[in-house]
N, C-alpha and C positions, 0 to 999 in steps of 0.2 A: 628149521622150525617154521611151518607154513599156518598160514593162516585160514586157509582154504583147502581142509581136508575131506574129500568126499567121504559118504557113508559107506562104498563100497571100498576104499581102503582102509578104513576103522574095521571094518566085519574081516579087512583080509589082515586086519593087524592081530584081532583079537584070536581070531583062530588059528592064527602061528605061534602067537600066544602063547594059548591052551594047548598048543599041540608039542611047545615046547618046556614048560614051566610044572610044576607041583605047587601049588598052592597053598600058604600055611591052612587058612580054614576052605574047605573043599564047597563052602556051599557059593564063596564067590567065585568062582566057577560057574557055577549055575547062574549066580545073577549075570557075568560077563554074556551068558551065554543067553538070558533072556533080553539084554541089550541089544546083539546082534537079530534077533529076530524079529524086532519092531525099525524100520525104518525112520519115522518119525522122531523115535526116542532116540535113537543113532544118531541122528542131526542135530540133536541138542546134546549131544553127549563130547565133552572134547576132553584129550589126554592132554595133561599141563604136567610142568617139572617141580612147581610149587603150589602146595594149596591155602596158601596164606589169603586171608580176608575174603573167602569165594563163601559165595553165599549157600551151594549144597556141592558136598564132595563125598568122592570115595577114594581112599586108600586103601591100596589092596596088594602085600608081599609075597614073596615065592617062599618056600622053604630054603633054598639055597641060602638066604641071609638073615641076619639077625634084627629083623624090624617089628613093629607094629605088626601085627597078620592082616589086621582089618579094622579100617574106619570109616566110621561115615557121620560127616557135620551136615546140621543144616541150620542157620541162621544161628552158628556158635551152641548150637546143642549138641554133645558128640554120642554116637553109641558105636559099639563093637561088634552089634548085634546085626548078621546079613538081612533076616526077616524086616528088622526096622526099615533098611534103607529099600528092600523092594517092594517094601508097600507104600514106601512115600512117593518112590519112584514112577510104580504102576497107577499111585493115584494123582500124581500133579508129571503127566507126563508134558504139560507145557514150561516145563522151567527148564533152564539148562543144568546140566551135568559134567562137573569137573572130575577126572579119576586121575590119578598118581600111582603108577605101578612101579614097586620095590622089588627091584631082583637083579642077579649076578651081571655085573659090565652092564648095566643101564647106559652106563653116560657115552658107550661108545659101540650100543647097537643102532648101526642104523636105519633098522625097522622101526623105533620106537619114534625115534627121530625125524623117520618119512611123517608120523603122525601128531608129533607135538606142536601145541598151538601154543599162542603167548597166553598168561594169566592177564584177564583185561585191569584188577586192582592192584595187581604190580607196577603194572603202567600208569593208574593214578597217583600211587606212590610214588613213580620215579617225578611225576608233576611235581607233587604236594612236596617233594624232598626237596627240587631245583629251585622251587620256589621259598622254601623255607632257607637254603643256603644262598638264595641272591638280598635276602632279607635280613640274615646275621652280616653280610659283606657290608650292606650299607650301615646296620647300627657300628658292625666294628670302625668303618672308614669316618662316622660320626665322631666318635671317640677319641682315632688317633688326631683330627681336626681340633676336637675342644684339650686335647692333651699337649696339642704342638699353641694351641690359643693362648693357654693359662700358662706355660713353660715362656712365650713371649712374653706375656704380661709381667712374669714374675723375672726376666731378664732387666724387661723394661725399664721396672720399677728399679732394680739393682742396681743400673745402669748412672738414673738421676740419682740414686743416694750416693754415688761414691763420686759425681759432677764428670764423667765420662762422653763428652757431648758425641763425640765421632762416636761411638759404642751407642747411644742413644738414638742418632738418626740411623743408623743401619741396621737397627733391630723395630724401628718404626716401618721404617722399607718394608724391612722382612712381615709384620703385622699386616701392612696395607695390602701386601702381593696373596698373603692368606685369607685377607677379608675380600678379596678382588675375584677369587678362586672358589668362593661360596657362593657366589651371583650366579 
């Protein structure tokens, strides 16, 4: 999965492609095939294996499998509809372009794979997730702290009701070495 895939191995992808696949809707085809022949729009164009949170996409199936046949979001708008996406396409050809193609042993052609780039809001996600689980570690570690606090205090106190003095200094010990370990 590179990051740096030329426009000339996108045009030699898609047309192995076409030359190997049936299409569920035949006119994406034609859009793949109006892709290839704009250079410009080819370099903003990248194959990813997820289209979660990408701001314009297209998914596009073979007949071979049982998928979606054709989609295209753009900023969580979706249509089914090929004409939608090659007019938005042909009209804001300066945005990028995410596509996901559905079809037989995807996960282990490695034509597809010469071509796949990473999804860049997956990658914020995996941010926003590490940061979100280094954030739940400190409130839990908070917790098990005021939980080992108040399980001392309430020894403590049990300690002086039954006149335990040895049981009393060694669970102060223990308080101090915890109040020590919070500095």
């Amino acid at each position: 999965m590179g990051d740096c895939v030329t426009v000339s191995e996108k045009k030699e992808f898609i047309q192995w492609f076409l030359n190997r696949f049936e299409l569920q809707k035949r006119e994406a085809a034609w859009l793949l095939n109006y892709l290839c022949s704009d250079d410009e729009l080819l370099e903003r164009t990248h194959f990813v294996d997820s289209l979660r949170h990408l701001p314009k996409a297209l998914l596009i199936s073979t007949r071979c499998i049982q998928m979606t046949p054709f989609k295209f979001t753009k900023n969580r708008r979706v249509s089914s509809d090929v004409e939608t996406a090659f007019y938005d396409i042909r009209s804001s050809p300066q945005e990028d372009l995410y596509v996901s193609l559905y079809f037989k042993e995807r996960s282990s052609c490695p034509e597809y794979a010469a071509v796949l780039e990473g999804n860049p809001m997956e990658r914020q996600d995996l941010v926003q997730d590490t940061l979100f689980g280094l954030f739940a570690e400190m409130i839990l570690d908070q917790a098990v702290r005021d939980f080992q606090e108040k399980e001392l205090y309430r020894r403590i106190d049990e300690a002086l009701a039954i006149g335990d003095e040895k049981q009393f200094l060694q669970l102060t010990e223990q308080w101090l070495q915890l109040v020590e370990n919070e500095k």
